[in-house]
TORKOL-4160 file (C-alpha; in steps of 0.2 Angstrom, whole numbers, padded with zeros to 4 digits, m for minus):
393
<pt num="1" X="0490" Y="0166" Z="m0392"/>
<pt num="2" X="0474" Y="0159" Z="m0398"/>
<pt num="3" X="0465" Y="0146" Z="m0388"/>
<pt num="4" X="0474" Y="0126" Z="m0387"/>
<pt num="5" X="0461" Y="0118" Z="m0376"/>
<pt num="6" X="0451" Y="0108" Z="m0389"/>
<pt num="7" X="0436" Y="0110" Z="m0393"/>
<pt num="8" X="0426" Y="0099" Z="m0404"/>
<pt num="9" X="0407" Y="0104" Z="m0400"/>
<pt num="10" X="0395" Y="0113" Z="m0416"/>
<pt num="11" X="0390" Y="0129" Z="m0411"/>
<pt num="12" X="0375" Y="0137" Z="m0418"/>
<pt num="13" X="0376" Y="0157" Z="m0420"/>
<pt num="14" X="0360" Y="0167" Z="m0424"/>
<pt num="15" X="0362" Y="0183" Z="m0432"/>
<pt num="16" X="0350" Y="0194" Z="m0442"/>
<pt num="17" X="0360" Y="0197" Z="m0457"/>
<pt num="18" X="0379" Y="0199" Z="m0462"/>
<pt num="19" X="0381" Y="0214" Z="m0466"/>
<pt num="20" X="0397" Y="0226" Z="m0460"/>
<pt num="21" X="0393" Y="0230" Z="m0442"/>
<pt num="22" X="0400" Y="0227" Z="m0426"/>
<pt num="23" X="0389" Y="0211" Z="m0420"/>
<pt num="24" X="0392" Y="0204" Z="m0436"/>
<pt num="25" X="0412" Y="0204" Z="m0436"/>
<pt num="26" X="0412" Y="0198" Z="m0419"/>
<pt num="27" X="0400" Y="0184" Z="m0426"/>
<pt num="28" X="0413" Y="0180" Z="m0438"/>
<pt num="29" X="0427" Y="0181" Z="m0426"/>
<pt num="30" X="0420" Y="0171" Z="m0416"/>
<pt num="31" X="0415" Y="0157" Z="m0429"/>
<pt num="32" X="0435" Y="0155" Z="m0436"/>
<pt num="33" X="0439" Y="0154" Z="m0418"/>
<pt num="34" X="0429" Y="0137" Z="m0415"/>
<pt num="35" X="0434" Y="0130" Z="m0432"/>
<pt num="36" X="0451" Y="0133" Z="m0427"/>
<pt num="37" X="0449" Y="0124" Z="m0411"/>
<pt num="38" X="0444" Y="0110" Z="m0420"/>
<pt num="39" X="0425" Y="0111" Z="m0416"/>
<pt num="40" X="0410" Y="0115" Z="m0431"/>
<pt num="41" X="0402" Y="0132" Z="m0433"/>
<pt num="42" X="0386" Y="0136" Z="m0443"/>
<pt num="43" X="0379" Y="0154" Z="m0444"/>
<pt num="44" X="0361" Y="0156" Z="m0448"/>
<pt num="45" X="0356" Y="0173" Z="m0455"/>
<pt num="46" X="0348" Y="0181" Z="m0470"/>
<pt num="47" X="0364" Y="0184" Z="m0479"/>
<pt num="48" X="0377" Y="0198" Z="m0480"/>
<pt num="49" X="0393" Y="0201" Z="m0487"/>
<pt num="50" X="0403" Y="0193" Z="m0473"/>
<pt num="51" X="0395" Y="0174" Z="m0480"/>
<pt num="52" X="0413" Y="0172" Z="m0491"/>
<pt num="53" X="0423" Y="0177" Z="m0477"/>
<pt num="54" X="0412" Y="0163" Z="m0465"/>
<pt num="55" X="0412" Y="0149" Z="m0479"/>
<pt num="56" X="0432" Y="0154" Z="m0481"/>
<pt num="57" X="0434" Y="0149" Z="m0462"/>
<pt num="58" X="0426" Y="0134" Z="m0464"/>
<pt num="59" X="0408" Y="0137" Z="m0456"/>
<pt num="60" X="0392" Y="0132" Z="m0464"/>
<pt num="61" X="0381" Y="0147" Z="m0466"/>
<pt num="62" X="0361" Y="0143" Z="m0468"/>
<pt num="63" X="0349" Y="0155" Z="m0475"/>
<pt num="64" X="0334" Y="0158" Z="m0463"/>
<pt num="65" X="0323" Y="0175" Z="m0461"/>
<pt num="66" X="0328" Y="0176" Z="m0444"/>
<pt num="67" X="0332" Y="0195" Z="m0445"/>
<pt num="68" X="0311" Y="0196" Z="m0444"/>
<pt num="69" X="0299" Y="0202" Z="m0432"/>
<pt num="70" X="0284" Y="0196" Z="m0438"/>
<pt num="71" X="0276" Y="0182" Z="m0428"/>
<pt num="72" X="0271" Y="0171" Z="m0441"/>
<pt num="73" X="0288" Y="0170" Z="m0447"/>
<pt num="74" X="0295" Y="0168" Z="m0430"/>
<pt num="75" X="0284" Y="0152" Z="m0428"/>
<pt num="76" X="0290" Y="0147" Z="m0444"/>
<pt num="77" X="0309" Y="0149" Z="m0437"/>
<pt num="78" X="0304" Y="0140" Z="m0423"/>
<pt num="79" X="0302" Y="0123" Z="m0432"/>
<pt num="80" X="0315" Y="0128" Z="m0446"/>
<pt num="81" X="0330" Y="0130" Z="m0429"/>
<pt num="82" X="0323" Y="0115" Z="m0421"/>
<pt num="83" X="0324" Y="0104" Z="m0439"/>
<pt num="84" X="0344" Y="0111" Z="m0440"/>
<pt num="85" X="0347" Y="0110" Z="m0424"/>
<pt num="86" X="0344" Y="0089" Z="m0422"/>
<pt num="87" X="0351" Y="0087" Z="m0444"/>
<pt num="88" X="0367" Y="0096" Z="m0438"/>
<pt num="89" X="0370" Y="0088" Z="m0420"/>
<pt num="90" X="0371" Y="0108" Z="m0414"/>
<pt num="91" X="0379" Y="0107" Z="m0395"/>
<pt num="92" X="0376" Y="0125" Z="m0393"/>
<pt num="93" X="0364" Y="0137" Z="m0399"/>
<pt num="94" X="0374" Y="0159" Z="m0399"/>
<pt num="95" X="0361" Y="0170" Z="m0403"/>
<pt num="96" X="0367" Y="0189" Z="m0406"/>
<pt num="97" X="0350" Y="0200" Z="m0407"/>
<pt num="98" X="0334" Y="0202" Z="m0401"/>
<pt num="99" X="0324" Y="0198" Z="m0416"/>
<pt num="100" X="0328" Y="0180" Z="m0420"/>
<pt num="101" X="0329" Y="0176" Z="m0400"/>
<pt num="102" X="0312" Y="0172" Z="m0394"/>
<pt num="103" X="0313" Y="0158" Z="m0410"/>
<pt num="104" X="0331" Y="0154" Z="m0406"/>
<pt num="105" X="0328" Y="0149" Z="m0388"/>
<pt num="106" X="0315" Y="0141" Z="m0390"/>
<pt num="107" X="0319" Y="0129" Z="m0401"/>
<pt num="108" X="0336" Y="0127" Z="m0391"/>
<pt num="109" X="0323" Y="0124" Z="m0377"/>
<pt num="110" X="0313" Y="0110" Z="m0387"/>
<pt num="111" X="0330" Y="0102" Z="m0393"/>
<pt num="112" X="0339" Y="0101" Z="m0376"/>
<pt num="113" X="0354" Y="0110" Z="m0382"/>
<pt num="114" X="0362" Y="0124" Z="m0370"/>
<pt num="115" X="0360" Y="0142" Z="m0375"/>
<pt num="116" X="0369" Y="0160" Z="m0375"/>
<pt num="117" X="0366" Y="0177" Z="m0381"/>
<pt num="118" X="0378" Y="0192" Z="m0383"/>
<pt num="119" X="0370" Y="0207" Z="m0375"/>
<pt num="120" X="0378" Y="0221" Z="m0385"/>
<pt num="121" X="0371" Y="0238" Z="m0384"/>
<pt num="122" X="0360" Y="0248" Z="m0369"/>
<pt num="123" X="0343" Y="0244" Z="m0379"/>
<pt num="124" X="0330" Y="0257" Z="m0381"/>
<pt num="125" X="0316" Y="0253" Z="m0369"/>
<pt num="126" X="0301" Y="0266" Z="m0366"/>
<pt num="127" X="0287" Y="0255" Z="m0366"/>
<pt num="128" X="0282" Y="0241" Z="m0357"/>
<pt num="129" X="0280" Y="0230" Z="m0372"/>
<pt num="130" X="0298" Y="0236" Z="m0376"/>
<pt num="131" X="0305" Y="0231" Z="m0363"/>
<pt num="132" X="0298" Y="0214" Z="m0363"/>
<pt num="133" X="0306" Y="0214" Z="m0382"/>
<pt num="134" X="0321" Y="0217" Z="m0375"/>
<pt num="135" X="0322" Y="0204" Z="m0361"/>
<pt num="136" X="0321" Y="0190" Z="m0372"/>
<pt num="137" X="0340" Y="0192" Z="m0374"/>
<pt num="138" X="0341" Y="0186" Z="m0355"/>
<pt num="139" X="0332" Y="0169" Z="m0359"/>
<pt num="140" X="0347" Y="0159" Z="m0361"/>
<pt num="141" X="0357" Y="0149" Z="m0348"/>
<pt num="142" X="0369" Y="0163" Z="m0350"/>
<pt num="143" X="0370" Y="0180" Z="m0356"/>
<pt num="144" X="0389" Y="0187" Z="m0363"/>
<pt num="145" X="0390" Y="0205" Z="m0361"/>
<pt num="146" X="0398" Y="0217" Z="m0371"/>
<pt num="147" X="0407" Y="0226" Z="m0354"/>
<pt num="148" X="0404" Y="0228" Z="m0338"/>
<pt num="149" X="0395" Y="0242" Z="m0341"/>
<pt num="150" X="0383" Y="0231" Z="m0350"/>
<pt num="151" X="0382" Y="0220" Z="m0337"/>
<pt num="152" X="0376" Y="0230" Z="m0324"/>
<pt num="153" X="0364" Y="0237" Z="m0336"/>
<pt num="154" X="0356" Y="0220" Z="m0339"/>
<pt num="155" X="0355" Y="0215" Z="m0320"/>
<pt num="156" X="0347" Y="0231" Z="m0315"/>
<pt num="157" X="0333" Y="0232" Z="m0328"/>
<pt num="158" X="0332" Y="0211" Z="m0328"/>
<pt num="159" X="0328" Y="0197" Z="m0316"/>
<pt num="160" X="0341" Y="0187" Z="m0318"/>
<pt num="161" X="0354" Y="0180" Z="m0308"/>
<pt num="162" X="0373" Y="0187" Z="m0306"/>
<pt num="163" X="0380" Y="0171" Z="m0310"/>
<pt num="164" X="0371" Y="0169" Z="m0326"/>
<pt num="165" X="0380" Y="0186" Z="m0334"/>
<pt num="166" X="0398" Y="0186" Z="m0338"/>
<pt num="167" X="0405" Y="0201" Z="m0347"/>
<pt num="168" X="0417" Y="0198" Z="m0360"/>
<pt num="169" X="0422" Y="0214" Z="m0371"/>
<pt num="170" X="0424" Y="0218" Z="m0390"/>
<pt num="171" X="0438" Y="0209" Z="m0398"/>
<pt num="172" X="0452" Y="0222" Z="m0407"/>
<pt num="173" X="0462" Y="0213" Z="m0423"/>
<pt num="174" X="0480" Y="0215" Z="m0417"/>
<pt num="175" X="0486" Y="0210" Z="m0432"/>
<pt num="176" X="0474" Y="0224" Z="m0444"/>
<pt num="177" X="0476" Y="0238" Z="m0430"/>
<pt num="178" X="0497" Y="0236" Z="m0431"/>
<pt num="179" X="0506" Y="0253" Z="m0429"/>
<pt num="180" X="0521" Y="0242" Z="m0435"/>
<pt num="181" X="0513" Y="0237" Z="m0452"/>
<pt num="182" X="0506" Y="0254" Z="m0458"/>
<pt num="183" X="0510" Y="0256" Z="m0478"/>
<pt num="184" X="0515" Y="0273" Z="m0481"/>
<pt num="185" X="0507" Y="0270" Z="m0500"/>
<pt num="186" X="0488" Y="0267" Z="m0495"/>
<pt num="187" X="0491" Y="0282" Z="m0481"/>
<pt num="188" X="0497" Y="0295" Z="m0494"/>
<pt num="189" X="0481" Y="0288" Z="m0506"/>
<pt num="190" X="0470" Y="0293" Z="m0490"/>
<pt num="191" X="0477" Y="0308" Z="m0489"/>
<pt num="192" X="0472" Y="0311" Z="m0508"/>
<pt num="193" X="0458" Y="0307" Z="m0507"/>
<pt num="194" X="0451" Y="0316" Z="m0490"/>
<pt num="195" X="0462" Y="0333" Z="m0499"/>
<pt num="196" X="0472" Y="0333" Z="m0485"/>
<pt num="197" X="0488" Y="0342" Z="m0489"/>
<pt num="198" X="0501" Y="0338" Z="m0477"/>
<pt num="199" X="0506" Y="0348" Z="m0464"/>
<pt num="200" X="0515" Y="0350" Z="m0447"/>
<pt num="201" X="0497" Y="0353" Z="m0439"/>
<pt num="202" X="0490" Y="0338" Z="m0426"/>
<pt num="203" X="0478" Y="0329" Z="m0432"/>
<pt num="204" X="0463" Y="0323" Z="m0420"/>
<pt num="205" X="0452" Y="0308" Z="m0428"/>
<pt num="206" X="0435" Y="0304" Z="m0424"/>
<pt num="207" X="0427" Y="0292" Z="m0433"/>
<pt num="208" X="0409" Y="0289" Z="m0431"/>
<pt num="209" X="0394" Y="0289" Z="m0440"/>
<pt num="210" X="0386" Y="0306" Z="m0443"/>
<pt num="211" X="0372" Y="0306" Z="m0427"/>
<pt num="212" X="0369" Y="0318" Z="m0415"/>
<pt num="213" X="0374" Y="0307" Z="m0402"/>
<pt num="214" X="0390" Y="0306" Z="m0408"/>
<pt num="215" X="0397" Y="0321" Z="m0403"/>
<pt num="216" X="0401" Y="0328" Z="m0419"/>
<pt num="217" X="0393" Y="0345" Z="m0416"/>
<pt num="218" X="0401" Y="0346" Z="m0400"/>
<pt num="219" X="0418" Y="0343" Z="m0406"/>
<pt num="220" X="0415" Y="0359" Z="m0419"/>
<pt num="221" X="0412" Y="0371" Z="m0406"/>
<pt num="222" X="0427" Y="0365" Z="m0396"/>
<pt num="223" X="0436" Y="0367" Z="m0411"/>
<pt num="224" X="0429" Y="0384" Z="m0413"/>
<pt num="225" X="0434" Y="0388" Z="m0393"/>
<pt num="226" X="0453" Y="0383" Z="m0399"/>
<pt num="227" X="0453" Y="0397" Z="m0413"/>
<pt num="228" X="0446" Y="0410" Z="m0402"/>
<pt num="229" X="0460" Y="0408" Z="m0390"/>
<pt num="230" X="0475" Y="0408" Z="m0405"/>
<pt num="231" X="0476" Y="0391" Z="m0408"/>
<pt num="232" X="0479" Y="0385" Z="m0425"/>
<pt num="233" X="0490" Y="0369" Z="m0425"/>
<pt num="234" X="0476" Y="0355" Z="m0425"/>
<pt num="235" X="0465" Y="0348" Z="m0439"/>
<pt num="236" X="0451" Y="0337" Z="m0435"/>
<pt num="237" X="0445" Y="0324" Z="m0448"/>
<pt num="238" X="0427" Y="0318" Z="m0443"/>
<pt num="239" X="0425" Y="0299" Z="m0452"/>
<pt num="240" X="0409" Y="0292" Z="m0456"/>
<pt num="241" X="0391" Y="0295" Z="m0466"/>
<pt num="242" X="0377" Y="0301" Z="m0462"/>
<pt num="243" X="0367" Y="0281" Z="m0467"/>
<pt num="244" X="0354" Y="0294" Z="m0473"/>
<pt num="245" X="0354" Y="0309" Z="m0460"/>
<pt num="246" X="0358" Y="0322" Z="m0472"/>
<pt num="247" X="0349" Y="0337" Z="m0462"/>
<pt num="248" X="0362" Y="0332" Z="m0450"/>
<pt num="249" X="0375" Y="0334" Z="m0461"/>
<pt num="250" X="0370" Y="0350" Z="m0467"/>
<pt num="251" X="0370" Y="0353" Z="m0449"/>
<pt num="252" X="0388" Y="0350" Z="m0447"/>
<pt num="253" X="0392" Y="0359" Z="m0463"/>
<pt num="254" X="0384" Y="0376" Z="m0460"/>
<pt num="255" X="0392" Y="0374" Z="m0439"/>
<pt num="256" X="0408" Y="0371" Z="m0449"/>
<pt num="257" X="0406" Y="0386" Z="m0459"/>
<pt num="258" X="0400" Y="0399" Z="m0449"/>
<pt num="259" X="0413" Y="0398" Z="m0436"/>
<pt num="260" X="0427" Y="0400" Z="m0452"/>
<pt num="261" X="0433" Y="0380" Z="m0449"/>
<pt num="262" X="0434" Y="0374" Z="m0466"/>
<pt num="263" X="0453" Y="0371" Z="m0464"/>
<pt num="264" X="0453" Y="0365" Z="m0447"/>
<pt num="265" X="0436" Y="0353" Z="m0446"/>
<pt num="266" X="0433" Y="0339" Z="m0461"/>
<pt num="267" X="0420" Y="0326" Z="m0464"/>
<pt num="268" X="0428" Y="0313" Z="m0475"/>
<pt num="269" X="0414" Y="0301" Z="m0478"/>
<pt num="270" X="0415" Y="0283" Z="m0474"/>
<pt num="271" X="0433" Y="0275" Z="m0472"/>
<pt num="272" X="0434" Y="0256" Z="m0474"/>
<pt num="273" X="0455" Y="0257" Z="m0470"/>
<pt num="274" X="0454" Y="0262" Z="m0453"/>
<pt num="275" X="0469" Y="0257" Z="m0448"/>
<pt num="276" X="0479" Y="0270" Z="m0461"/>
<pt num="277" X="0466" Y="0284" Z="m0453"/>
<pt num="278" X="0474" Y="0282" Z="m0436"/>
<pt num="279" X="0491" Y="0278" Z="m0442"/>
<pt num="280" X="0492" Y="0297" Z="m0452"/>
<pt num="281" X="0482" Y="0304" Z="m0435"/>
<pt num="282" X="0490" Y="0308" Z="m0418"/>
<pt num="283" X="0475" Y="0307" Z="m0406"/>
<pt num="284" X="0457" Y="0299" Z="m0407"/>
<pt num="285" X="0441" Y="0309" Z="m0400"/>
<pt num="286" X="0427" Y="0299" Z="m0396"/>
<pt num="287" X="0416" Y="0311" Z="m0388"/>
<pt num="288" X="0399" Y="0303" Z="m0387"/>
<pt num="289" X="0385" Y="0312" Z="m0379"/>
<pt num="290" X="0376" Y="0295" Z="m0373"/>
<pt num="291" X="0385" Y="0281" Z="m0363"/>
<pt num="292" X="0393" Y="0270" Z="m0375"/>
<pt num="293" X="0392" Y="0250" Z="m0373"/>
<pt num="294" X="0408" Y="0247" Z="m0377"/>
<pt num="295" X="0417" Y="0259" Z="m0389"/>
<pt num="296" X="0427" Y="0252" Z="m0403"/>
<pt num="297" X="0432" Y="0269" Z="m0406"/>
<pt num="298" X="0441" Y="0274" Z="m0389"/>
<pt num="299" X="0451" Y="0256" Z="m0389"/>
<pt num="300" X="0457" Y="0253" Z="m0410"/>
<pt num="301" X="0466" Y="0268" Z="m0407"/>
<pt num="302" X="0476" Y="0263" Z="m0392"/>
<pt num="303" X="0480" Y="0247" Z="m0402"/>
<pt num="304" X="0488" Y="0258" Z="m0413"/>
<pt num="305" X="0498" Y="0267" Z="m0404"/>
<pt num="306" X="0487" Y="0283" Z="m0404"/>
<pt num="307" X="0479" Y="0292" Z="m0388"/>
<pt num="308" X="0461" Y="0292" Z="m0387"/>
<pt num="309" X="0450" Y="0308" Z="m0379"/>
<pt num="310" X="0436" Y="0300" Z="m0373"/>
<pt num="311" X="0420" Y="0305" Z="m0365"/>
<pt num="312" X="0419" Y="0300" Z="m0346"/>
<pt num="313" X="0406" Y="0287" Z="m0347"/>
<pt num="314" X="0396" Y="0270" Z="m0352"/>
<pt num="315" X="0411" Y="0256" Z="m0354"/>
<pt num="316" X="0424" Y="0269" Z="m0360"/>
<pt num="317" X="0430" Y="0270" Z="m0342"/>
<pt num="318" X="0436" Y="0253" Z="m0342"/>
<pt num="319" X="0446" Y="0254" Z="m0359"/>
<pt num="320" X="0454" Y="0272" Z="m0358"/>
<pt num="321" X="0466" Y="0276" Z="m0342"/>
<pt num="322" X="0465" Y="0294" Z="m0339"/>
<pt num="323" X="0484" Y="0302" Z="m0341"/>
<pt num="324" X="0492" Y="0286" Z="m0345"/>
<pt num="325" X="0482" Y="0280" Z="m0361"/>
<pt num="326" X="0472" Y="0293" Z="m0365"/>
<pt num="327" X="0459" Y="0307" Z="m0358"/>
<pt num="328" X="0445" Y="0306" Z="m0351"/>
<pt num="329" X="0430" Y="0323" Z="m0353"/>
<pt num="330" X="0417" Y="0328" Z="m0346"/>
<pt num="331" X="0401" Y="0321" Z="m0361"/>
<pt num="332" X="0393" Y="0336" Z="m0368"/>
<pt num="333" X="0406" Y="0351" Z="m0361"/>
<pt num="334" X="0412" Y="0361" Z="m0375"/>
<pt num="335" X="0424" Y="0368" Z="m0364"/>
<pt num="336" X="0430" Y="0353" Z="m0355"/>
<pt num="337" X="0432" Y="0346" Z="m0373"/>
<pt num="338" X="0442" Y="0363" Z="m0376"/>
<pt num="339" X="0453" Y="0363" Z="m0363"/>
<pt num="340" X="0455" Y="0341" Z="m0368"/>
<pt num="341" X="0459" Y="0346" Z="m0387"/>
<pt num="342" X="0472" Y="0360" Z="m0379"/>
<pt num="343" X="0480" Y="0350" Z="m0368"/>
<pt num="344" X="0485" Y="0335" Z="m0383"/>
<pt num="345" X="0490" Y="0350" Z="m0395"/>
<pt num="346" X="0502" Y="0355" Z="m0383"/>
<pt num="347" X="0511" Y="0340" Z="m0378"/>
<pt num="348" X="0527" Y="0335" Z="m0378"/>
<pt num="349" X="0530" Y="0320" Z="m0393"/>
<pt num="350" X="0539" Y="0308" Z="m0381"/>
<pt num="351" X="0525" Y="0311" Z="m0371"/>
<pt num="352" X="0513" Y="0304" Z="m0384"/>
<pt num="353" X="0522" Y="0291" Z="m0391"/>
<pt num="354" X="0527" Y="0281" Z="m0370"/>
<pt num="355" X="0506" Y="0284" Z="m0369"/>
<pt num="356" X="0504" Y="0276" Z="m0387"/>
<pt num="357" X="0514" Y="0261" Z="m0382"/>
<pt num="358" X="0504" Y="0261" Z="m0365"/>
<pt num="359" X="0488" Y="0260" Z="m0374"/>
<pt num="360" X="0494" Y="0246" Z="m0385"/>
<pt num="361" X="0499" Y="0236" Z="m0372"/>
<pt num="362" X="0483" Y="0236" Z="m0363"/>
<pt num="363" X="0472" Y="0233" Z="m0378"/>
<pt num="364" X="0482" Y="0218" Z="m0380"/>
<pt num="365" X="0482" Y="0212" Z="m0362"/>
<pt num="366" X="0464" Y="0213" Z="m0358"/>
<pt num="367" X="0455" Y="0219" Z="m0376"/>
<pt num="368" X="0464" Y="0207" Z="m0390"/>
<pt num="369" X="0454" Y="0197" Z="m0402"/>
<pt num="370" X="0464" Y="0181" Z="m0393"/>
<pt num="371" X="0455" Y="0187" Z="m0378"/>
<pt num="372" X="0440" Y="0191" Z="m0383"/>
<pt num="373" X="0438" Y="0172" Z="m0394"/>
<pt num="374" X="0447" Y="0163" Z="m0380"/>
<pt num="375" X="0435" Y="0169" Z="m0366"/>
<pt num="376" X="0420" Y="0167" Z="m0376"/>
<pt num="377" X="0425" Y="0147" Z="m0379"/>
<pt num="378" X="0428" Y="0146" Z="m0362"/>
<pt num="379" X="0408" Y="0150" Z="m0361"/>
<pt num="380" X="0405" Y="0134" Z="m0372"/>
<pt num="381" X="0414" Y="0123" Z="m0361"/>
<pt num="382" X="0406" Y="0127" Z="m0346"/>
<pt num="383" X="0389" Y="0127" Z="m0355"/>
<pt num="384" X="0394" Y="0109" Z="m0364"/>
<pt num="385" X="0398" Y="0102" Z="m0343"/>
<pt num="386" X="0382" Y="0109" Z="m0338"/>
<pt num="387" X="0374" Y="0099" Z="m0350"/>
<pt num="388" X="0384" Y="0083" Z="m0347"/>
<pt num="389" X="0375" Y="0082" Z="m0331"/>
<pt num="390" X="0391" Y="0082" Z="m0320"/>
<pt num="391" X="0383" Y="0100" Z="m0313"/>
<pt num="392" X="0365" Y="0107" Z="m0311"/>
<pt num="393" X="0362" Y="0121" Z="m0322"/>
């Protein structure tokens, strides 16, 4: 159950824009979980396609170029937080991404207001001038990460104190990702339209976009592994675009081809009804060849009842429990991923479905949206007694 501490404070989040994307949905989950508390959220951002959804909710969303890198705008952003800030009373400034946070804390700085930021990927840091980039996500009184992975990422690379880092992970919808609620019409219009017809084959999704470090072309040679040794049963529907990685594509395509997979292997382009794709699948791969920093991908799944394969690193340790919810491979090992793929085809349905139920259980024990929104306002209140006075920050 949601939250019943009130909560009155505003609460300020910062995001670039509000667009479809994992920061973003968190942003909005997060922002209809103070309304409904009872406290005030405003988003600031460029704008998106989420803005009706916010406004819907009941938060104010303002238009700012925060999503910018340039510093003259960035000073400009400076002034332009501060002025909103001390109009809108805000008691708490969120900020979700490295390029509106040098401006963001500052101004949160010059106003007096107490200050967070959700550190949410293992940022890219070669450079020196990088990794200075980077640390300006730690400059607030206190830095949410996306796991604990994540978290130990961020106090290895940054000087900042244990205490000052709490990991809190992604959110899953409970109510979207319901194996209970599955519509057999909008799964058979799937089916359609992805020209799948049906068949008592098992069906592994992964869904991911098309990038290299996704695992895609890993996936085809295991697949290719699983026809050399006489196995036939399994269909594997790869869901995601490319976002303009064509040669990538054609990659997969021509891998696809050559090793006489065009009916076991399928890209199906993007898929906004995620929920049906698990609901008409029997097992999720998420085979990423880097660590991931959380992993939507290896937990929706579990909330619906499906079984995830998973690579054996980054924070997918902490969502899939080897043999009980899910697997665990080796990253990169086509024949670990093999011998993975072989071992779901061949097992027992009761089997899958106590493991289903298992992973649905733990999603909503220690990955629900409840959790995830109810933790994170439990950040708020601690940052609102610390600026009470009745503790020393």
């Amino acid at each position: 159950m949601p939250d019943s501490k009130p909560f009155t404070a505003c609460v300020m989040q910062i995001v670039p824009e509000l667009e479809t994307g994992g920061v973003e949905q968190t942003t909005v989950d997060v922002a209809e979980a103070v309304v409904r508390a009872g406290g005030r959220s405003i988003v600031v951002s460029k704008g998106g396609r989420l803005e009706g959804r916010l406004l819907k909710g009941g938060s104010t969303v303002i238009k700012l170029p925060v999503h910018s890198k340039n510093p003259f705008v960035q000073w400009k952003n400076v002034k332009a937080l501060k002025d909103l800030i001390r109009k809108e009373g805000v008691d708490i400034v969120h900020v979700r991404s490295r390029a509106p946070a040098m401006a963001a804390f500052a101004a949160a700085k010059a106003c007096g207001v107490r200050s967070v930021s959700t550190y949410a990927g293992i940022y890219n840091a070669k450079s020196p001038l990088k990794r200075w980039y980077n640390s300006q996500m730690t400059k607030g009184d206190m830095v949410i990460a996306n796991s604990e992975f994540t978290r130990d990422h961020i106090l290895k690379t940054y000087d900042i104190l244990p205490e000052h880092v709490i990991a809190i992970p992604r959110g899953i919808d409970l109510k979207r990702f319901d194996p209970e609620a599955f519509d057999v019409n909008r799964i058979m219009t799937l089916e359609e339209k992805w020209g799948i017809t049906p068949d008592d084959r098992i069906r592994f999704l992964l869904a991911a976009r098309l990038t290299r470090w996704k695992g895609q072309a890993l996936i085809i040679l295991a697949a290719a592994k699983l026809r050399a040794q006489g196995i036939d049963n399994f269909l594997v529907l790869m869901a995601g675009d490319d976002q303009g990685r064509s040669e990538y594509t054609q990659s997969l395509l021509k891998a696809i081809d050559e090793n006489n997979l065009n009916d076991h292997v399928k890209l199906v382009g993007h898929c906004a009804d995620m929920p049906s794709a698990y609901a008409m699948s029997h097992y999720a791969l998420a085979p990423s060849i880097e660590p991931e920093a959380f992993g939507r991908t290896a937990v929706e799944p579990q909330a619906m009842h499906r079984p995830p394969l998973a690579s054996a690193h980054g924070a997918t340790v902490e969502t899939v429990i080897p043999g009980e919810t899910g697997w665990l491979v080796k990253p990169g090992d086509v024949d670990a991923w093999a011998d993975a793929m072989k071992t779901a085809t061949e097992l027992a349905e009761e089997t899958r479905f106590a493991m289903g139920e298992a992973g649905r259980a733990r999603v909503k024990a220690h990955f629900s949206l409840d959790v995830m929104c109810d933790r994170t306002l439990d950040v708020y209140r601690a940052l609102l007694i610390l600026a009470s006075g009745r503790f020393k920050a």
